[in-house]
N, C-alpha and C positions, 0 to 999 in steps of 0.2 A: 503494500500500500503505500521506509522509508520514507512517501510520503516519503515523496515524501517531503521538504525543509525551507523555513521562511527566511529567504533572502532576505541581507541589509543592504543596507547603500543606496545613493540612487547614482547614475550614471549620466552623462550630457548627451542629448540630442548626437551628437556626433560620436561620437565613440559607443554608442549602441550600434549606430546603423549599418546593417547587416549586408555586407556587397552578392549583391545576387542578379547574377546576371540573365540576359533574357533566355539564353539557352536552358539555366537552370529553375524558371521560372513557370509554374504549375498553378495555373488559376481554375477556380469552378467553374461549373457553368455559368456564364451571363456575368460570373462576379461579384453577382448580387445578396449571397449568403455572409450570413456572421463570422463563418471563418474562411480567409481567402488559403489557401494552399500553398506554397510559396517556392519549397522545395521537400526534395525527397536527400538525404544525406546516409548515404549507404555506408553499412557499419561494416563491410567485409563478409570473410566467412565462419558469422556465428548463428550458430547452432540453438537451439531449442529457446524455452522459455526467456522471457526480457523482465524486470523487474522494476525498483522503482529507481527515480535519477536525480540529482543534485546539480548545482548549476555554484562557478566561481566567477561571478559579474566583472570581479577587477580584469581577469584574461579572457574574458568572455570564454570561459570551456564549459560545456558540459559532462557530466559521469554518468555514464549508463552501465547499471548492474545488470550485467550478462552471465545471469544466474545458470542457465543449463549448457552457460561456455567456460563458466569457471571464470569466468573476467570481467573488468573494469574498462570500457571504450572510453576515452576519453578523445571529445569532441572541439575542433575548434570552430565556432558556431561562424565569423566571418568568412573564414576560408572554405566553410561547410566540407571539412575531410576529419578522420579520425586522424592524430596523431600520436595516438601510446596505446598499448595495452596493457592491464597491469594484469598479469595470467597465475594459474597457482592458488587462485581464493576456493572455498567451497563455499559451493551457493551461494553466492552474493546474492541480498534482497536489500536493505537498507543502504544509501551512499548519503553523507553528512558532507557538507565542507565549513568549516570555519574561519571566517575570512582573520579573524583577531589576530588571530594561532597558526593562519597561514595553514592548514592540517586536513586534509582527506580522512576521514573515517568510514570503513564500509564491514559493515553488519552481515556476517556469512551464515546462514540456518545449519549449513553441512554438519560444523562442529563447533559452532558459537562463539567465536571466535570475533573479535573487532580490528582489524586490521589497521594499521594508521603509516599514513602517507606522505611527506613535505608537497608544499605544494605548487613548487618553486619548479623541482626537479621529476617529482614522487618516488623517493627514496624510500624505501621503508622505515617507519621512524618508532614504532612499536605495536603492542600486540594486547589484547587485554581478555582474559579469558573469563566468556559468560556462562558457560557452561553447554547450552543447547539453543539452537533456533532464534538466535540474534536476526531481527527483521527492521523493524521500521527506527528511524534518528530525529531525531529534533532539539534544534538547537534553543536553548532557552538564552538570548544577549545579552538580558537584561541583571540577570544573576548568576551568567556566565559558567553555564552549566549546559551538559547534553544528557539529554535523555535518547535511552535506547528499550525498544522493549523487547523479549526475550522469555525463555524458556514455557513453562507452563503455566506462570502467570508473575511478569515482575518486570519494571521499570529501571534500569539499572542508570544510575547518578554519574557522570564522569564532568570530573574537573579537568578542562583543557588546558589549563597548567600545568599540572601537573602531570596529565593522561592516563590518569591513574580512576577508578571505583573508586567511589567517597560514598555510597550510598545506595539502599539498594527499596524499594515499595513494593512490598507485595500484593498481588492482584490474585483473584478466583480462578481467574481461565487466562489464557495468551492473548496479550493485547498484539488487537490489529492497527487502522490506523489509529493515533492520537495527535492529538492537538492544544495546546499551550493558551490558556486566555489571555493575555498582553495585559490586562487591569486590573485584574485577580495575580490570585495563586494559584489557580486551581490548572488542574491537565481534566481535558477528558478524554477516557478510553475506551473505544470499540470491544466489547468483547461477545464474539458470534457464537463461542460455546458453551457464555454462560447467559446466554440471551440477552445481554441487559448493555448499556452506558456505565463502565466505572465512575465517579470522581473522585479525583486525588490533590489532597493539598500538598502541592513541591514541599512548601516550607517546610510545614511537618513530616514529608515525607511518607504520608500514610494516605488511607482510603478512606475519605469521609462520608458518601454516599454511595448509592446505583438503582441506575431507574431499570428498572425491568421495560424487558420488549418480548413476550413473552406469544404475540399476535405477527410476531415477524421473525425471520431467521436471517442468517449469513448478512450481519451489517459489519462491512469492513471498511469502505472508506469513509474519509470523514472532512468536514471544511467548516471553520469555525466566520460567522459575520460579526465581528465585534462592533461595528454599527447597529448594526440590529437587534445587537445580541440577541442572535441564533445557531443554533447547531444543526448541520447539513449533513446526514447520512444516508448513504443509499444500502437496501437493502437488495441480495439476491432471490430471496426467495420467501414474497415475490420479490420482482426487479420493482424497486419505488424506490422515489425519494422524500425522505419523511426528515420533517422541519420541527426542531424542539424548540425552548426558549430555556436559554441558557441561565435563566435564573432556577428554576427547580425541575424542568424535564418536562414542559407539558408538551402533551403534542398540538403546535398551531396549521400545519396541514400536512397534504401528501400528493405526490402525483406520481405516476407510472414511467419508468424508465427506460433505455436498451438493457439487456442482462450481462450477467456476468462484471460488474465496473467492478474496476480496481483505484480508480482514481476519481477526484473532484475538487473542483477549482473554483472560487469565485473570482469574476474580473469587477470589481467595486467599482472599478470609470463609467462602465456600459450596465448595470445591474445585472449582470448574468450570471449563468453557472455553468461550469464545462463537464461534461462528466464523461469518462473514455471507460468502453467497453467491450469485453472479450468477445462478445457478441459478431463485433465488425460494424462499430456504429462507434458516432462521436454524438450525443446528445447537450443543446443550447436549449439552456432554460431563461425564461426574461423573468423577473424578478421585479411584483407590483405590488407593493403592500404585501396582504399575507399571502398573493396568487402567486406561482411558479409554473408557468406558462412555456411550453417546448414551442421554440419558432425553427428549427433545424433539426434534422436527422441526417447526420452524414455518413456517408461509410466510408470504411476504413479496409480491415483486414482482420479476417478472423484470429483471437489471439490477441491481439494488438490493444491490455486493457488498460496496459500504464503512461502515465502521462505527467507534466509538468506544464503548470502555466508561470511564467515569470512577466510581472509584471512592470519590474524593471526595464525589459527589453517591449516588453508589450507579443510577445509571442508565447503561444500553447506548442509544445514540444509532445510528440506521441510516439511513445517504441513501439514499430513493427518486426514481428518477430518473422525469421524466413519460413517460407513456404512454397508450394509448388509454383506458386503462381511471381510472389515477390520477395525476391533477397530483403535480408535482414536490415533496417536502415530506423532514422529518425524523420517521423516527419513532422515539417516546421510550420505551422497557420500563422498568417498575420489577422487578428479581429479585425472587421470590418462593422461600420467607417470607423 
């Protein structure tokens, strides 16, 4: 889900802008849709599952966990080419970057493991052992801490000073995605096999409530609106997207989704929501009051449920995984207008 990680900084007009030329230039139909296509940025020859990605805005690169390649693509999003691999991980699912710390972390489920990177070079700079199923990262800036979650139910603390475990929350079931309130303390957590929303106070470190979802199954991604304070979950089964209110979990509405997401984005310029699905669809939600209205269905690629929208660059990022039909690549939307 990784999920996964909320970009700092903002970046100038000019040093975002993405050189893409007309050859590599893949527009919709008519052009007239919310996300324009822009290019396809082929990852080479990897193999099975894509996972979730991390974006370092100072070198404009992206990380994409290439979880069933055992690798780390590293993207330079200008040049639209891979230029590294970092090979050797097991199951890569979570990639973090911390721009402070200058530091790549990525989260392997094989053997739980948190790999850490420079990110100058990406040397290997250490290693921190979680035991099982390290998945999703998030970087908390503000009190300079990352949360990773992992094993069969626990939020693991690391201080990027240090790089070391300072702290560890225990949860019921395996958190899937989670997300950091920015005005609070609080995290909320996905958790699909014990039906419900954890919450957990960082500060104390522990689990203060959980809303049961007991009418819905497989809720993994997750996207916090702190304007609205709302909580964005899509569920698989069924495929919705169900809207809480981040003060005690009610539910203020619901609407039907593509299936299978692993990801979900809100773009706060446009009120939208992105949500990318294993299905082979990109669903665009408009966002009016408490309606969540689909004005787009786009397809994709079966497979293809992980995603990234940085909003810094102003572009939605989507791992396609290879298939008979399409090699293994990222593809880049610009929103529209």
């Amino acid at each position: 889900m990784l999920c996964s990680l909320r970009t700092i900084g903002a970046l100038s007009a000019g040093a975002v802008a993405l050189a893409i030329t007309t050859g590599q230039f893949f527009a919709q139909a008519a052009d007239k849709g919310p996300l324009q296509l822009e290019a396809r940025i082929a990852l080479g020859d990897v193999r099975g599952r894509i996972d979730h990605m991390a974006v370092d805005l100072k070198r404009q690169r992206l990380f994409v966990a290439e979880l069933g390649n055992n690798s780390v693509g590293i993207i330079d999003l200008p040049g639209q080419k891979v230029v590294r691999r970092l090979p050797g991980l097991k199951e890569p699912q979570g990639v973090g970057y911390d721009p402070a710390t200058d530091m790549l972390y990525v989260a392997n489920a094989g053997d739980g493991s948190v790999r850490l990177f420079e990110g100058s070079d990406y040397k290997t700079a250490g290693r921190i052992e979680l035991g099982s199923d390290a998945d999703n990262i998030r970087l908390d800036a503000a009190a300079q801490r990352i949360f990773i979650g992992y094993g069969r139910g626990g939020l693991a603390v690391i201080d990027p000073s240090t790089r070391s475990k300072v702290g560890d929350i225990a949860l019921k079931a395996h958190p899937e995605s989670f997300q950091i309130d920015p005005d609070t303390s609080q995290i909320f957590v996905n958790q699909p096999d014990a039906r419900g929303i954890a919450v957990v106070d960082r500060i104390s470190q522990k689990q203060i409530g959980n809303w049961s979802l007991a009418d819905r199954g497989a809720n993994f991604p997750m996207a916090l609106d702190p304007i609205r304070r709302e909580i964005l979950v899509i569920f698989r089964a069924p495929a919705q997207l169900g809207v809480f209110s981040m003060k005690d979990g009610t539910p203020i509405t619901s609407t039907e989704t593509c299936g299978d997401a692993d990801d979900l984005f809100i773009d706060a310029q446009r009120a939208r929501v992105y949500i990318s699905c294993g299905a082979g669809f990109l669903d665009v939600l408009e966002a009016k009051e408490a309606i969540y209205r689909r004005v787009a269905r786009i397809p994709t690629v079966s497979g293809a449920r992980t995603s990234l929208f940085v909003p810094e660059m102003d572009r939605l990022l989507v791992a396609v995984r290879a298939s008979s039909r399409e090699p293994a690549a990222v593809w880049m939307f610009r929103p529209m207008p």
